[in-house]
PyMOL commands that place a pseudoatom at each C-alpha (Angstrom):
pseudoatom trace, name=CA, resn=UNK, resi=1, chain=A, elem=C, hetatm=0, pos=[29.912, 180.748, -64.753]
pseudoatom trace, name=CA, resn=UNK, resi=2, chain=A, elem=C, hetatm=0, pos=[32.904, 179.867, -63.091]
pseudoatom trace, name=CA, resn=UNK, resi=3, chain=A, elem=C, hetatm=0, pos=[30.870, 179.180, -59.759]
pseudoatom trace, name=CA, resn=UNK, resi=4, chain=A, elem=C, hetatm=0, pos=[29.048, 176.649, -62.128]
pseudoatom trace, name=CA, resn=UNK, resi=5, chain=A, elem=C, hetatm=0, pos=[32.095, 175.216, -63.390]
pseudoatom trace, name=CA, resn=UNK, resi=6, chain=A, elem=C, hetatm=0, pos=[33.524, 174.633, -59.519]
pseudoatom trace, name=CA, resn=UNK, resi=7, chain=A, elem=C, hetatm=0, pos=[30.435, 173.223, -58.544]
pseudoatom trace, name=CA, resn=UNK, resi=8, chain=A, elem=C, hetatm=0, pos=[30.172, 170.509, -61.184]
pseudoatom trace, name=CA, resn=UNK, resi=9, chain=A, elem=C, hetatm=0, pos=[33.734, 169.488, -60.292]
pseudoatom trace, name=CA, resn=UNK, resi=10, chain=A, elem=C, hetatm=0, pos=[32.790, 169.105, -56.863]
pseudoatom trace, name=CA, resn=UNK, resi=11, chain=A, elem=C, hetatm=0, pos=[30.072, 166.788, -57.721]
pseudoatom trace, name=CA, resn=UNK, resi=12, chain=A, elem=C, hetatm=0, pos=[31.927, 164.751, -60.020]
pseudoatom trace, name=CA, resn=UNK, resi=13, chain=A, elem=C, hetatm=0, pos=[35.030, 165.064, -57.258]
pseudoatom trace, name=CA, resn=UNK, resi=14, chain=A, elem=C, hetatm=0, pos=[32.272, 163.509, -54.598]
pseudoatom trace, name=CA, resn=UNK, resi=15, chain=A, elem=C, hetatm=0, pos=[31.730, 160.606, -57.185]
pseudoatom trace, name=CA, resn=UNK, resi=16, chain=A, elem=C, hetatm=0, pos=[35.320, 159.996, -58.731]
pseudoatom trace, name=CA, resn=UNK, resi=17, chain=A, elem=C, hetatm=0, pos=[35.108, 156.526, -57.184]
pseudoatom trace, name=CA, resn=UNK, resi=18, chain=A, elem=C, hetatm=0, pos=[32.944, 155.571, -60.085]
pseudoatom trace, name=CA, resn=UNK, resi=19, chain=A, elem=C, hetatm=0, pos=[34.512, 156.559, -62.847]
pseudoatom trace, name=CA, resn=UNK, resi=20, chain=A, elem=C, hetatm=0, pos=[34.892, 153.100, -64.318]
pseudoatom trace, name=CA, resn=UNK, resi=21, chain=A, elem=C, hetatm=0, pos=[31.629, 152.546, -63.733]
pseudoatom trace, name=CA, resn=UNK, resi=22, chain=A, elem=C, hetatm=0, pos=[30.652, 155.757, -65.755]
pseudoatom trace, name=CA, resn=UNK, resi=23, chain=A, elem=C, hetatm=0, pos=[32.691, 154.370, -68.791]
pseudoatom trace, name=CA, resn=UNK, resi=24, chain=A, elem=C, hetatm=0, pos=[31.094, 151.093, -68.587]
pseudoatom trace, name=CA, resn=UNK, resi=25, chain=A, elem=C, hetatm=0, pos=[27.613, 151.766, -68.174]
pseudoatom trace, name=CA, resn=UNK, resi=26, chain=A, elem=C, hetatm=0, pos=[25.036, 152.654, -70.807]
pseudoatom trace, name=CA, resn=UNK, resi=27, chain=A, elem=C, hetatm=0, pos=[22.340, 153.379, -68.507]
pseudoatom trace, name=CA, resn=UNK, resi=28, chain=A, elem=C, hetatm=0, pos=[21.607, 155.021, -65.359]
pseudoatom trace, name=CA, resn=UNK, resi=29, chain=A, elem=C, hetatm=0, pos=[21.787, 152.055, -62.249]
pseudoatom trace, name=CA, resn=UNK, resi=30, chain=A, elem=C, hetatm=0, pos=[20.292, 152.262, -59.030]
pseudoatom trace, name=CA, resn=UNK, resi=31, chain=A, elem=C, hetatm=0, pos=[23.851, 152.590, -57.862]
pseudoatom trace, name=CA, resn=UNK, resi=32, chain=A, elem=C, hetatm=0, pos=[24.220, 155.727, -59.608]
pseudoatom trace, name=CA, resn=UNK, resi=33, chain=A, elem=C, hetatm=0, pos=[21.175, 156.870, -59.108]
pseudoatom trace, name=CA, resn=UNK, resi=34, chain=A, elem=C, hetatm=0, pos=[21.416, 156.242, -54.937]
pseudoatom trace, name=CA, resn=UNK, resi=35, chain=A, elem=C, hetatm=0, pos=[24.592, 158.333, -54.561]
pseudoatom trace, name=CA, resn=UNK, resi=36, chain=A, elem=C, hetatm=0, pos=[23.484, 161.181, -57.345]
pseudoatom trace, name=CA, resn=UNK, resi=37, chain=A, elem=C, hetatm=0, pos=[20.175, 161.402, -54.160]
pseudoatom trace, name=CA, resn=UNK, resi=38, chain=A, elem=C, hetatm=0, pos=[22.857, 161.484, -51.374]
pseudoatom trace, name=CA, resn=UNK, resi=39, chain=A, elem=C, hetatm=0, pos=[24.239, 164.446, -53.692]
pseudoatom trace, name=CA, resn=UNK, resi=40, chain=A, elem=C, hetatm=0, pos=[21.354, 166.311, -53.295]
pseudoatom trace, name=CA, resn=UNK, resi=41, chain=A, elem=C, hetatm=0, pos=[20.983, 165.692, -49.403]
pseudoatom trace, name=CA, resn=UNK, resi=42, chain=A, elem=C, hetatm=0, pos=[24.362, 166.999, -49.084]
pseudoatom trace, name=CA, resn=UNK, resi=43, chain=A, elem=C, hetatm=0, pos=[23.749, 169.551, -51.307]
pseudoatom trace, name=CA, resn=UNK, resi=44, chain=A, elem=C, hetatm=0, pos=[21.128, 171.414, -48.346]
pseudoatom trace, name=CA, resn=UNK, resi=45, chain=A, elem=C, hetatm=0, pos=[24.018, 172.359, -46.774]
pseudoatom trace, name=CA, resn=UNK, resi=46, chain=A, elem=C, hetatm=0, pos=[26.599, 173.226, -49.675]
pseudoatom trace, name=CA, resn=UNK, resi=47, chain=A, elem=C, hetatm=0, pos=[24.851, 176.600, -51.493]
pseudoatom trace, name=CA, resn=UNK, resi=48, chain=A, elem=C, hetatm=0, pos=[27.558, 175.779, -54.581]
pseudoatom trace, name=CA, resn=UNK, resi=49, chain=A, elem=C, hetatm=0, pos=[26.547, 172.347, -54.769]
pseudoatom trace, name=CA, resn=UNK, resi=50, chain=A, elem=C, hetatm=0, pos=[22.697, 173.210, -54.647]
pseudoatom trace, name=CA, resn=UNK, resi=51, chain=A, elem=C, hetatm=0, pos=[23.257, 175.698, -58.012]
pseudoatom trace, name=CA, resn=UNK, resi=52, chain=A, elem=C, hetatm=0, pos=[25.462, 173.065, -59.754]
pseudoatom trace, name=CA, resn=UNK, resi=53, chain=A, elem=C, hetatm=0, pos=[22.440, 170.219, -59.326]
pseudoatom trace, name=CA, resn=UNK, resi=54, chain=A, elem=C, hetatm=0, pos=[19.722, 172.693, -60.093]
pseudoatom trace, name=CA, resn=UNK, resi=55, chain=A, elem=C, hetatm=0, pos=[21.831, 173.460, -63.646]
pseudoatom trace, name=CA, resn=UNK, resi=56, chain=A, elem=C, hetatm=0, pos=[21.783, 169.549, -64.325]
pseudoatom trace, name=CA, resn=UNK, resi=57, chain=A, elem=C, hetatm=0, pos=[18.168, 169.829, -63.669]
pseudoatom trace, name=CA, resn=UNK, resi=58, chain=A, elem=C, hetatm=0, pos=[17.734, 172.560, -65.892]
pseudoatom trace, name=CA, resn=UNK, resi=59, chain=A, elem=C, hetatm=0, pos=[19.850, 170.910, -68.452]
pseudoatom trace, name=CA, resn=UNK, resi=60, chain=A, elem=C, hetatm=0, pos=[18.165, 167.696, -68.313]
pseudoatom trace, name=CA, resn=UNK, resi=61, chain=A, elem=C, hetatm=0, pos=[14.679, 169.722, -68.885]
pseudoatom trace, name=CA, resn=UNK, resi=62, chain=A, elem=C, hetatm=0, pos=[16.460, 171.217, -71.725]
pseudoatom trace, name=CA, resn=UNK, resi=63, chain=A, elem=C, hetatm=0, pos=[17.322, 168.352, -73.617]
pseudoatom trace, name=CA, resn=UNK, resi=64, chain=A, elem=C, hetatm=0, pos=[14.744, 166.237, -72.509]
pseudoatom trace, name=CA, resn=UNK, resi=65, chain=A, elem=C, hetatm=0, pos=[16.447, 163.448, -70.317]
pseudoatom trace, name=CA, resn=UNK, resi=66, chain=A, elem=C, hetatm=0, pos=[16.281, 162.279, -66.609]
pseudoatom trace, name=CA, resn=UNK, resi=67, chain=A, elem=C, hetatm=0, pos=[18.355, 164.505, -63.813]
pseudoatom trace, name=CA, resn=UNK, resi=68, chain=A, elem=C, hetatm=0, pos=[20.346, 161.403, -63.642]
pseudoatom trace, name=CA, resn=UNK, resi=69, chain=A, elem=C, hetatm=0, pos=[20.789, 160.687, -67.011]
pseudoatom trace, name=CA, resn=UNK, resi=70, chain=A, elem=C, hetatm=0, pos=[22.082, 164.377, -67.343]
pseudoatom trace, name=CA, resn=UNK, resi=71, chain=A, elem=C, hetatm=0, pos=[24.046, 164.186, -64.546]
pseudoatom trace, name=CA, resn=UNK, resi=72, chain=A, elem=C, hetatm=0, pos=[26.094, 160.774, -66.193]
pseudoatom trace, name=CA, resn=UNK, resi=73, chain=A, elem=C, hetatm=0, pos=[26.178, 162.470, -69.169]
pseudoatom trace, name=CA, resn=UNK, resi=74, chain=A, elem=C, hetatm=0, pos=[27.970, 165.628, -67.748]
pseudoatom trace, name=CA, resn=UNK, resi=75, chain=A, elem=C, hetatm=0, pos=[30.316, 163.308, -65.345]
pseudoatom trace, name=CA, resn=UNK, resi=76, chain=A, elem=C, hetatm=0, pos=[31.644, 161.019, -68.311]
pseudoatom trace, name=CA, resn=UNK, resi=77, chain=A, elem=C, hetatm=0, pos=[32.574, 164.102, -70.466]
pseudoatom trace, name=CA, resn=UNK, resi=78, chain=A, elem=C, hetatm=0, pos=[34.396, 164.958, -66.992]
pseudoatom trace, name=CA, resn=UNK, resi=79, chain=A, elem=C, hetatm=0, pos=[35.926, 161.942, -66.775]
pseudoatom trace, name=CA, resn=UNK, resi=80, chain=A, elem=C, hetatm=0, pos=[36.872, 161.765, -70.602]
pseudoatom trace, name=CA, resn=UNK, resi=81, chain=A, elem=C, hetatm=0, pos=[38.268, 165.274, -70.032]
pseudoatom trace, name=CA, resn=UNK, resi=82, chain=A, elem=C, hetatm=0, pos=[40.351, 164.390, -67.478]
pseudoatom trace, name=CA, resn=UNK, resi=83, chain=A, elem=C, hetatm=0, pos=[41.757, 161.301, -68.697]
pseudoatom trace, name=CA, resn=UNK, resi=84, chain=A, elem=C, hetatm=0, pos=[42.585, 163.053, -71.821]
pseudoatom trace, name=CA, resn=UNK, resi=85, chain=A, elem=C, hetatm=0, pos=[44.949, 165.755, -69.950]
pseudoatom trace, name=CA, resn=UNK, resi=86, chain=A, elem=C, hetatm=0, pos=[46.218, 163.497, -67.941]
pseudoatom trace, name=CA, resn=UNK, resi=87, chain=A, elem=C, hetatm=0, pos=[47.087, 161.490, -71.235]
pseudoatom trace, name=CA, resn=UNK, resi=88, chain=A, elem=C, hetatm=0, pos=[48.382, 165.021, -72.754]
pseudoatom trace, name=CA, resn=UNK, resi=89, chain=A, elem=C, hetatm=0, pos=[50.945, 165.990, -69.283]
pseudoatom trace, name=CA, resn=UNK, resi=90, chain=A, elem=C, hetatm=0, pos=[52.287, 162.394, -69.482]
pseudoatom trace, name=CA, resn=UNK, resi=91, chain=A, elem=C, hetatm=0, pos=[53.063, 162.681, -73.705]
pseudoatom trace, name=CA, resn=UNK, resi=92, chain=A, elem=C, hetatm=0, pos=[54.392, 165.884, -72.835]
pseudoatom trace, name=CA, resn=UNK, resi=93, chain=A, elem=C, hetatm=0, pos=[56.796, 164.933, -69.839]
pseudoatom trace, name=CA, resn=UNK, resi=94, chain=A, elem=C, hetatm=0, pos=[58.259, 162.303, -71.953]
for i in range(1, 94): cmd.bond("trace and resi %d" % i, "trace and resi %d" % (i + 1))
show_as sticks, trace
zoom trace
C-alpha cells in the first residue's frame, strides 16, 4: 500500500504545475489529458509509476469514469490535501 501511496505522489509531484488548473476545471482538457499520456510513456521506465497508473485504471473501471477523469479526481483530493496541511503548519506556527 505504501508503494501505492508513493507512486500517486509521484504522479501528482510530475504534474504540480497544474494545480490551479485542477481547482478550476470541471472537466478533463486536452491539456490534462496530453501530459496524464506523457505519464504513461514515462511510466515504461518507472516500475512504481507503472503500478500507481494501472490502480487509477482500475479505479476508474471501478467507479465507472475515464482513466483521466480518475486520475483528476485523485490529483485534486491531493491538491486539497495538501493545501489543507499547509493551511494547518502555518495556523499552528503562529
Amino acid at each position: 500500500m505504501s508503494i501505492l501511496l508513493e507512486s500517486l505522489c509521484k504522479i501528482a509531484t510530475v504534474l504540480e504545475h497544474t494545480a490551479e488548473m485542477l481547482g478550476s476545471k470541471d472537466s478533463v482538457d486536452d491539456q490534462f489529458m496530453e501530459m496524464i499520456d506523457d505519464l504513461v510513456v514515462m511510466s515504461e521506465k518507472d516500475s512504481e509509476l507503472a503500478e500507481g497508473l494501472k490502480w487509477i485504471d482500475l479505479q476508474s473501471q471501478r467507479n465507472g469514469l475515464t482513466f483521466y477523469e480518475m486520475a483528476m479526481i485523485i490529483l485534486r483530493k491531493h491538491m486539497v490535501e495538501r493545501r489543507a496541511k499547509e493551511w494547518l503548519r502555518e495556523k499552528i506556527s503562529q
